[in-house]
C-alpha positions in Angstrom: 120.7 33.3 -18.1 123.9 34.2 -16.2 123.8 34.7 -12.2 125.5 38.2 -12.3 127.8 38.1 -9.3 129.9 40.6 -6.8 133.5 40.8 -7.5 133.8 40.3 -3.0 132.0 37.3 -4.4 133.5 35.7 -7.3 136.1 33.8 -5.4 133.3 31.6 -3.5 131.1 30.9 -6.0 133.8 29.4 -8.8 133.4 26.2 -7.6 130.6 23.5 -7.8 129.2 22.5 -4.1 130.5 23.3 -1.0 132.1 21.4 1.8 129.2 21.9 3.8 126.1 21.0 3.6 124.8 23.6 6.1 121.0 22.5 6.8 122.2 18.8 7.6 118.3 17.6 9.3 115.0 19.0 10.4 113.2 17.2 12.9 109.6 18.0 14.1 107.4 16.3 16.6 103.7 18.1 17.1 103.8 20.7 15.1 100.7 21.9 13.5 99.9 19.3 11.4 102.4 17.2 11.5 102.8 14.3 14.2 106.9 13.3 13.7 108.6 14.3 10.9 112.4 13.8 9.9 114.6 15.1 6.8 118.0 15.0 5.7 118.9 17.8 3.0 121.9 17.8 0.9 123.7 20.5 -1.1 122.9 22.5 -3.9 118.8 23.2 -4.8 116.1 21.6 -2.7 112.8 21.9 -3.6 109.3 21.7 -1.7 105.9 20.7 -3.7 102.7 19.6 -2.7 99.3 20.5 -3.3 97.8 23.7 -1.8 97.5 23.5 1.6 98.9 20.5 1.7 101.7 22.2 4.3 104.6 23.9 2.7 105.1 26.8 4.5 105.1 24.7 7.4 109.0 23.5 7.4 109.5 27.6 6.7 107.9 28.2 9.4 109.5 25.7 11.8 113.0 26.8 10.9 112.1 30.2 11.9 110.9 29.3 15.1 114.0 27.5 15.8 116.1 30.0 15.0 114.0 32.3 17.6 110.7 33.7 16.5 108.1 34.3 18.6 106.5 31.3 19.9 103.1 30.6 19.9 100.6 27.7 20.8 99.4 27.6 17.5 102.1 25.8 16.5 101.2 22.8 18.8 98.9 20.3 17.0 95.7 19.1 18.0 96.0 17.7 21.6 99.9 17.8 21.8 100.9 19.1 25.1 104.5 19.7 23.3 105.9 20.7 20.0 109.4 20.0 19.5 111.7 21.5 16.5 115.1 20.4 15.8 118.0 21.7 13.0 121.1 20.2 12.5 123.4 22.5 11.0 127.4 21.6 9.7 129.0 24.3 12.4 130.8 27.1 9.9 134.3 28.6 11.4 132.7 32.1 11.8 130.1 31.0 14.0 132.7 29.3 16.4 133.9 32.3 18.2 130.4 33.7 18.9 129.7 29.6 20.5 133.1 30.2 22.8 132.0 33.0 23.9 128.6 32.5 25.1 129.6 28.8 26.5 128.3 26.6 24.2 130.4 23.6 23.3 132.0 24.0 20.0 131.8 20.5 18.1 131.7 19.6 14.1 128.1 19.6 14.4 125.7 22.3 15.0 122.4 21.5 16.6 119.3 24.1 17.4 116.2 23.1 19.3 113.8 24.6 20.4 110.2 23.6 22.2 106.9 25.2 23.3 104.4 23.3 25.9 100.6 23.7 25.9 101.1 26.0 28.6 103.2 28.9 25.9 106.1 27.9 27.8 109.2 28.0 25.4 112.7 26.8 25.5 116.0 26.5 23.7 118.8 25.2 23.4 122.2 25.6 21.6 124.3 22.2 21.1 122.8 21.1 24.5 122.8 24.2 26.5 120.3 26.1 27.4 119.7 29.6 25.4 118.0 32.5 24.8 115.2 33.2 21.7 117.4 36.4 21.3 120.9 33.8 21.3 118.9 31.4 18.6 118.0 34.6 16.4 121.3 36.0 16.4 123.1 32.9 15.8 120.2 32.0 13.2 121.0 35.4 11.1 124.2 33.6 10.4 123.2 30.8 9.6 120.1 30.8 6.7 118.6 33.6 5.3 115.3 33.5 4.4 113.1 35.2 1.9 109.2 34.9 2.0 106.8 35.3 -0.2 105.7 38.6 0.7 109.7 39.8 0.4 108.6 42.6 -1.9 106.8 44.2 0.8 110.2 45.1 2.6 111.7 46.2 -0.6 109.3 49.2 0.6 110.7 49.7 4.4 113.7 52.4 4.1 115.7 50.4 7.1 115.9 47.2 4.5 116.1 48.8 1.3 119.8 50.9 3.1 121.0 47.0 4.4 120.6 45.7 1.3 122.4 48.2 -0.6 125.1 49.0 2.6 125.6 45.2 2.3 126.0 45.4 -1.6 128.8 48.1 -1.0 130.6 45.8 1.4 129.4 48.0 4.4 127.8 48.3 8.1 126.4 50.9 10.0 127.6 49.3 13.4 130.7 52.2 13.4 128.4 55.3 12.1 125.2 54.1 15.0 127.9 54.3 17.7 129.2 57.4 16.6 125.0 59.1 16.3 124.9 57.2 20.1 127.8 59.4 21.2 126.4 62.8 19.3 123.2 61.9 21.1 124.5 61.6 24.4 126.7 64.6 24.2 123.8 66.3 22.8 121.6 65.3 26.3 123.8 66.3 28.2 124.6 69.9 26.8 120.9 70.3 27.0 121.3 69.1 30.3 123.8 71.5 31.4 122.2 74.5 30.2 119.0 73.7 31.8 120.8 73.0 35.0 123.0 76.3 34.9 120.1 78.4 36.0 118.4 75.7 38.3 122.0 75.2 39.9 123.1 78.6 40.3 122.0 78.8 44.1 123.2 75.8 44.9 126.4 77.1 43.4 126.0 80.4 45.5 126.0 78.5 48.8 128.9 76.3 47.8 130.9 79.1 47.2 129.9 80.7 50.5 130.6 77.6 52.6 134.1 77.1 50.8 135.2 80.6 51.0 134.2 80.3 55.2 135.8 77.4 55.8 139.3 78.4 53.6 139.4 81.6 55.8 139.6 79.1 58.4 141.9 76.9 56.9 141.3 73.6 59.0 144.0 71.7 58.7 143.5 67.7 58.6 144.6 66.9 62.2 144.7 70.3 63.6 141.7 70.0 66.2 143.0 67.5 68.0 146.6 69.2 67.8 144.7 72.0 68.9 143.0 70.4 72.3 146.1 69.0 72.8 148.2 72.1 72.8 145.4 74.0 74.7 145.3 71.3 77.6 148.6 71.7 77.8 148.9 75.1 78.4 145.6 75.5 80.8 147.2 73.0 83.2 151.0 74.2 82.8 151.6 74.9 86.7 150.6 71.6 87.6 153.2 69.9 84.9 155.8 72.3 86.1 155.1 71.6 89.9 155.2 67.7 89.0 158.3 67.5 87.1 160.2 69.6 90.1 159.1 67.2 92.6 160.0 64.3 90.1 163.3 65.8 90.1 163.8 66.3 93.4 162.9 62.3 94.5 165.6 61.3 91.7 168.4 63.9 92.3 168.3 65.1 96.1 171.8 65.0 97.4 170.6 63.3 100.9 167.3 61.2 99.0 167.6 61.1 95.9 167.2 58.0 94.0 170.7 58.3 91.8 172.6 58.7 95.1 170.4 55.7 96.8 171.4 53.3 93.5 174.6 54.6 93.4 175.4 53.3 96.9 173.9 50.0 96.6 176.4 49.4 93.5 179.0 50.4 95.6 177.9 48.0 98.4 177.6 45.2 95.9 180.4 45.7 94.4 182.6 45.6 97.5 181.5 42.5 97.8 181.6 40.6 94.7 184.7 38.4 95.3 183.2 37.1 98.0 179.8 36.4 95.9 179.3 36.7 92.4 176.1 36.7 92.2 176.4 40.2 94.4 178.2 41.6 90.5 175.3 40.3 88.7 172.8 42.3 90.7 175.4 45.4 90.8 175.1 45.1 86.7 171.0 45.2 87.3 171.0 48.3 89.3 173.5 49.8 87.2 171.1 49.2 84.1 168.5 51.2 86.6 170.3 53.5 87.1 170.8 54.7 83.6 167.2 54.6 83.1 167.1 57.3 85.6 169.6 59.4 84.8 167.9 60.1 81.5 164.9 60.3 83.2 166.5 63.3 85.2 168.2 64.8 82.0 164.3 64.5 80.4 162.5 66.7 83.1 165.5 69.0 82.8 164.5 69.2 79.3 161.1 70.1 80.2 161.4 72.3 82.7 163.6 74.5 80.3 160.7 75.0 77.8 157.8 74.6 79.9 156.0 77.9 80.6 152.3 79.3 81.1 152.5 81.2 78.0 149.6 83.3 78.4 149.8 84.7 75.2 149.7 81.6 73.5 146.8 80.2 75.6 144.6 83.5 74.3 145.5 82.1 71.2 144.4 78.7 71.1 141.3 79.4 72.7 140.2 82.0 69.6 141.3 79.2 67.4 139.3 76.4 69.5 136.1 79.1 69.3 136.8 79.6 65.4 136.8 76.3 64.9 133.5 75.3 67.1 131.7 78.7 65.5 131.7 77.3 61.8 131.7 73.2 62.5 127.9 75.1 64.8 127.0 76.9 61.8 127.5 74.4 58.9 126.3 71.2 61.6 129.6 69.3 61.3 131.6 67.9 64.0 134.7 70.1 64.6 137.0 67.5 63.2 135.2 66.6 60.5 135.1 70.4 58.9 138.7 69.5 57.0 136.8 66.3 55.2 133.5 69.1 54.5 135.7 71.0 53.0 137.2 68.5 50.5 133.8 67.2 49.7 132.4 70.4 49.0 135.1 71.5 46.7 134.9 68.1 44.9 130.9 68.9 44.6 131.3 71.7 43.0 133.9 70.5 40.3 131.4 68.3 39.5 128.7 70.8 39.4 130.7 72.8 37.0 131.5 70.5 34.9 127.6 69.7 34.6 127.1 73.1 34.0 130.4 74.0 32.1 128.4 74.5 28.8 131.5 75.6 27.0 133.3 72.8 27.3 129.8 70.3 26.9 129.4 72.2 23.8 133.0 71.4 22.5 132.4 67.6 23.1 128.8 67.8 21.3 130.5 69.4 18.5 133.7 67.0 18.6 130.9 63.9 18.1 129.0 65.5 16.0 131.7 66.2 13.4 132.9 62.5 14.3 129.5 61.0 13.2 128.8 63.2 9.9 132.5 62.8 8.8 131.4 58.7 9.0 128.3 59.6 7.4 130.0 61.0 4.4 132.3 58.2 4.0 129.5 55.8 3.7 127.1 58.2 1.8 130.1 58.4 -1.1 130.3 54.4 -1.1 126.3 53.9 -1.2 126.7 56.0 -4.4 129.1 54.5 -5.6 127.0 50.7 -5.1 123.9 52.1 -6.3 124.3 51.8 -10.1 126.2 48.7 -9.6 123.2 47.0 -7.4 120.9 48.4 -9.9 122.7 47.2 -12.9 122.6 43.8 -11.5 119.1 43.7 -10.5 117.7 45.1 -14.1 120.2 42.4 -16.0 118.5 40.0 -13.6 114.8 41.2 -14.6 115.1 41.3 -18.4 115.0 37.2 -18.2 112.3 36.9 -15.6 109.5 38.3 -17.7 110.5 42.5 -17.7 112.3 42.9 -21.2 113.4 46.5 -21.0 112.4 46.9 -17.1 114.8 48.9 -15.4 115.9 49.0 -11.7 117.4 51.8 -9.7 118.6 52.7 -6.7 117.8 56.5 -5.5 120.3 57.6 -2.9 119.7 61.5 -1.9 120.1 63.4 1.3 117.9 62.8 3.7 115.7 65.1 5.5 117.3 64.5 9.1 120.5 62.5 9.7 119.8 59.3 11.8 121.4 56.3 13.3 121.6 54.9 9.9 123.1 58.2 8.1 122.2 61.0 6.3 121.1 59.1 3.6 117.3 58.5 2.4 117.4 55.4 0.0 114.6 54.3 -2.0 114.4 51.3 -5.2 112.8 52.1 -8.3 111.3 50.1 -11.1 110.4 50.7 -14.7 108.5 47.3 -15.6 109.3 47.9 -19.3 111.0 50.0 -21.7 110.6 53.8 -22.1 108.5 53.8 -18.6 109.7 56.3 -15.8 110.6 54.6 -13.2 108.8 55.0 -10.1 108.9 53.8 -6.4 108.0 50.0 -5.9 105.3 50.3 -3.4 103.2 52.2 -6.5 104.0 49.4 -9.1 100.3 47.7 -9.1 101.6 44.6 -10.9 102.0 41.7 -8.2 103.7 40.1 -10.9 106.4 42.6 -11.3 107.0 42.8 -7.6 107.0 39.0 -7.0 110.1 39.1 -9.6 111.6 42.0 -8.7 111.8 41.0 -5.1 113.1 37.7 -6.5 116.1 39.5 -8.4 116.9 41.7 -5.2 116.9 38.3 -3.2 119.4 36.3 -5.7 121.4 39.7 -6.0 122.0 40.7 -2.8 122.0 37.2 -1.3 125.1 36.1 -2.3 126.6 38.6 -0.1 125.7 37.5 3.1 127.9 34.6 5.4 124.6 32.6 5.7 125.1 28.9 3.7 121.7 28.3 3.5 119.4 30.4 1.2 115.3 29.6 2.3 112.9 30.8 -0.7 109.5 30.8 0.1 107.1 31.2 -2.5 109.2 33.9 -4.1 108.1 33.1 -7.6 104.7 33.5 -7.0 103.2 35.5 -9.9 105.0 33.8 -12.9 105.0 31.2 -14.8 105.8 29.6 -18.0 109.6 30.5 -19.5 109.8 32.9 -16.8 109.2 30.0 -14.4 111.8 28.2 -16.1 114.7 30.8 -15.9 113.6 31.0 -12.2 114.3 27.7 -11.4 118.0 27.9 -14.2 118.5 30.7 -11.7 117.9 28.7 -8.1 119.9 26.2 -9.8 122.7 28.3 -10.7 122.6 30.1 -7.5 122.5 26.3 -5.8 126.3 26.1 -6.9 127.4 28.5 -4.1 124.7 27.7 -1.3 123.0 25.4 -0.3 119.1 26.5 -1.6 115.3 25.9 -0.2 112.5 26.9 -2.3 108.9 26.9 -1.5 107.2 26.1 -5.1 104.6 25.6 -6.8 105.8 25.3 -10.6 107.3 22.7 -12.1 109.7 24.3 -13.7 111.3 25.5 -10.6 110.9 22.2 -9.1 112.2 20.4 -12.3 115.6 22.2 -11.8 116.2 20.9 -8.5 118.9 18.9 -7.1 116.8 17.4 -4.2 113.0 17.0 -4.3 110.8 16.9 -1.4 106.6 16.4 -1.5 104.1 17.8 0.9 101.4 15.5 1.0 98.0 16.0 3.4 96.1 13.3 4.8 93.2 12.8 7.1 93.6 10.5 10.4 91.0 9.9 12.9 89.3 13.3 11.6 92.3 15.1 12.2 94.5 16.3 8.9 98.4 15.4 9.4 100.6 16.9 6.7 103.7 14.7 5.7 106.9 15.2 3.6 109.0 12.7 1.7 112.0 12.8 -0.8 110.8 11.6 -4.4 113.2 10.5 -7.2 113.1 8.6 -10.7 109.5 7.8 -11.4 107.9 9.2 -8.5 109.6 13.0 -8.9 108.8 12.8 -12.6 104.8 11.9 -12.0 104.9 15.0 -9.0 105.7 17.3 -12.0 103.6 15.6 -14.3 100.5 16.4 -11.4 102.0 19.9 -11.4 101.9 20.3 -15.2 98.6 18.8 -15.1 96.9 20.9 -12.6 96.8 17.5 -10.6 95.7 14.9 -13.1 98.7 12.8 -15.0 98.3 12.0 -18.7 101.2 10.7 -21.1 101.2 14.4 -22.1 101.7 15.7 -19.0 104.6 12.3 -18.1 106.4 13.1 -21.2 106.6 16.6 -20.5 107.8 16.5 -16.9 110.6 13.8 -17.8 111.7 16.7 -20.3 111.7 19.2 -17.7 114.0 17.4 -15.6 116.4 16.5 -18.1 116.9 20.1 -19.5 117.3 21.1 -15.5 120.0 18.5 -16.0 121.5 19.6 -18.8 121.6 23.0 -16.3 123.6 21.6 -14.2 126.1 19.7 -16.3 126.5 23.5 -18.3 127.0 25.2 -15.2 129.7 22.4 -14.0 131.4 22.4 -17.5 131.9 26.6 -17.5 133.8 26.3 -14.4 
């Protein structure tokens, strides 16, 4: 049986291995059942035997907590007050931006921990640093992907069945769910402007009155204290005139003014300079004086020429002062403040309209809405165009595992309401053998069927993801005899690419394997501890043998499992020869 791959695809999987190993080392301490454990993984196909309940699921189930699932005391065994879980990953390229970014130190190695205390108290931590469950699940999604034995079950959920195939066509739905975001919003808040238009009209109303008052008065931004100024001016006009004439007087009066008083004393000074000098320096000082009043003289001339009472004008200003204190009374502003009113009301009700401009909230709503369904379209035409590809993978995949004839399909029609993920309702169906209609998987009543089928989406779809490490947890469940054995030809095969975990408990599966580990459950002090260790040679060949033999080793059961492992062999050395 041949892997069937993705074109995207066939460039990484051409070669035997991979640089990295990905899953370097699980380390527990305290968890369920087991006290301290400590495993080193390699490349290629791992397996995980042991009796039942013996454990297995348990290394499943520590990875996912590590990589951020809901904690839970449970986990913590028997009188542990901590339960400790720790993966050591080989740190990919891709993931090294998303570790700059959130401050994590970037190093060859990649190391997730995470612990919970008796007390439900759990922490995390990303190469050393502290982190989120939300940060170890996020970076966890791009690091292994793991399918459980109950993966059928989501074949049924519409959310997973449209990943699987959008990832098939090589697509996301991060563009289209920001573009149904932006319909939505624009949608809210046409709804909200047309509920607000009738609500807001009387708020409107006044705006409108209080803007139209105050532009009839037309306050200008430092025109009340111009204003008071001006007004003060001209209320106490005889008293500037009367001072400036008797300024004038004191600095130009032919018998006391203070020009003919300075310009004596320069003449006086003067006179006698040649007999002191200093008397020329202090001749220069009152001439400097004397200057000062001059213009001082030649300033209240000014004055007096435009200085009036101006009744007229007086009348005037006090309207506008009365204007002025009339509508700052009315609208309970300070008269100076009415210019700043009257920006801020105009500015409120530019933002009131536009709340309430539904013409133009409806042009935006329609603007997104075209945005998002145009997207929608786009990725509707490439889902049907990867539907019959994806299916025609899956049911080549299924003829080998036990369904000669079967026939898988992907269903892609419109959908009764768009949403986030598009306008798109997508749903697999199955046809467990030839000449049967094929109907929707959660009516197919054999578990059988589904365990396989769920299998074949798994292998199919799995080697389009970025995650090195593929986690198979009791996928083959269901199966058995040469079925079994082109399962594990297939983990194998698909072990070229990624590194591969499997959960089994058939020995053919486990006979293909690169790496074996055994579960093995013990009781201590009345308490059971689970442990795991890697078997090889001898010991890996009598683990089959007890899995052949239900448990119980004969020559029988010996001779077949050494057979087992050679044709899994013989797997291997094919797969590296075609390349």
């Amino acid at each position: 049986m041949e892997l069937l791959r993705h074109p995207a695809q066939e460039a990484s999987l051409e070669r035997r291995g991979f640089l990295n190993v990905g899953l370097k080392t699980i380390s527990l301490r305290d968890f369920i059942i087991v006290k301290e454990l400590n495993l080193e993984f390699s490349d290629g196909f791992t397996c995980l035997t042991g009796e039942t309940g013996a454990g297995k699921s348990i290394l499943v189930d520590a990875i996912q907590l590590a990589l951020g699932a809901r904690s839970d005391t449970a986990y913590l065994r028997e009188g542990a007050s901590r339960t400790v879980i720790t993966l050591e990953f080989d740190c990919p390229a891709s993931c090294r931006p998303w570790l700059d970014d959130g401050g994590f130190e970037l190093a060859e190695t990649l190391i997730l921990k995470r612990s919970i205390d008796s007390q439900g108290k759990s922490r995390g931590w990303i190469n050393g640093s502290m982190a989120t469950a939300s940060q170890l699940r996020e970076l966890g999604d791009a690091l292994i992907d793991i399918h459980g034995q109950h993966a059928w079950q989501s074949l049924t959920r519409p959310e997973t069945v449209r990943a699987l195939l959008d990832g098939y066509a090589g697509q996301t739905v991060d563009k289209l769910s920001g573009l149904w975001s932006e319909w939505k919003r624009a949608e809210r808040a046409l709804e909200k402007g047309r509920s607000a238009l009738q609500s807001k009209q009387v708020e409107l109303e006044r705006l409108d009155w209080q803007i139209g008052e105050l532009e009839k008065l037309a306050p200008g931004e430092s025109e009340w204290d111009e204003l008071n100024a001006s007004h003060s001016r001209l209320a106490h006009a005889h008293a500037l005139i009367e001072a400036s004439h008797l300024a004038l007087e004191n600095v130009e009066s032919d018998d006391r003014g203070a020009i003919l008083a300075l310009t004596r004393a320069i003449t006086a000074l003067e006179a006698q300079s040649s007999l002191e000098p200093i008397f020329q320096e202090l001749a220069d000082l009152l001439r400097s004086s004397l200057v000062q009043t001059e213009d001082v003289a030649h300033s209240l001339h000014a004055y007096l020429r435009q200085a009036n009472t101006d009744p007229d004008r007086l009348a005037h200003l006090d309207q506008r002062i009365s204007q002025w204190i009339a509508v700052a009374r009315r609208y309970r502003q300070e008269p100076r403040e009415l210019h700043g009113a009257l920006a801020t009301w105009k500015e409120t009700r530019l933002r009131l309209d536009a709340e309430t401009d539904t013409d133009a909230l409806e042009a935006q709503e329609t603007s997104a809405r075209l945005a998002f369904f145009q997207e929608a379209q786009s990725l509707s035409a490439k889902r049907h165009a990867a539907a019959p590809r994806l299916a025609s993978a899956v049911s080549a995949l299924i003829q080998d595992l036990g369904m000669p004839g079967g026939r898988f399909e992907v269903c892609v029609r419109n959908a009764a309401q768009a949403n986030a993920g598009g306008i798109d309702e997508i749903e697999f169906l199955i046809a467990g053998h030839a000449g049967a209609s094929p109907r929707s998987i959660g009516k197919v009543a054999s578990g059988g069927e589904l365990s396989r089928l769920a299998l074949a989406v798994a292998v199919t779809t799995s080697s389009l993801g970025d995650a090195q490490t593929l986690i198979f947890d009791e996928v083959d469940a269901g199966i058995g005899g040469a079925v079994a054995q082109k399962v594990g030809h297939l983990m194998r095969q698909l072990g070229a690419a990624r590194q591969v975990l499997a959960v089994t408990h058939l020995p053919q599966v486990a006979a293909c394997a690169d790496q074996h580990f055994v579960v093995t459950k013990s009781q201590t002090g009345g308490f059971a501890q689970s442990s795991v260790g890697e078997v090889s040679g001898n010991h890996r060949i009598a683990e089959i043998a007890r899995m052949i033999g239900g448990g119980q080793e004969s020559t029988v059961s010996l001779a077949h499992a050494r057979e087992m492992i050679e044709r899994g062999q013989r797997v291997s050395e094919n797969l590296a020869s075609s390349e």
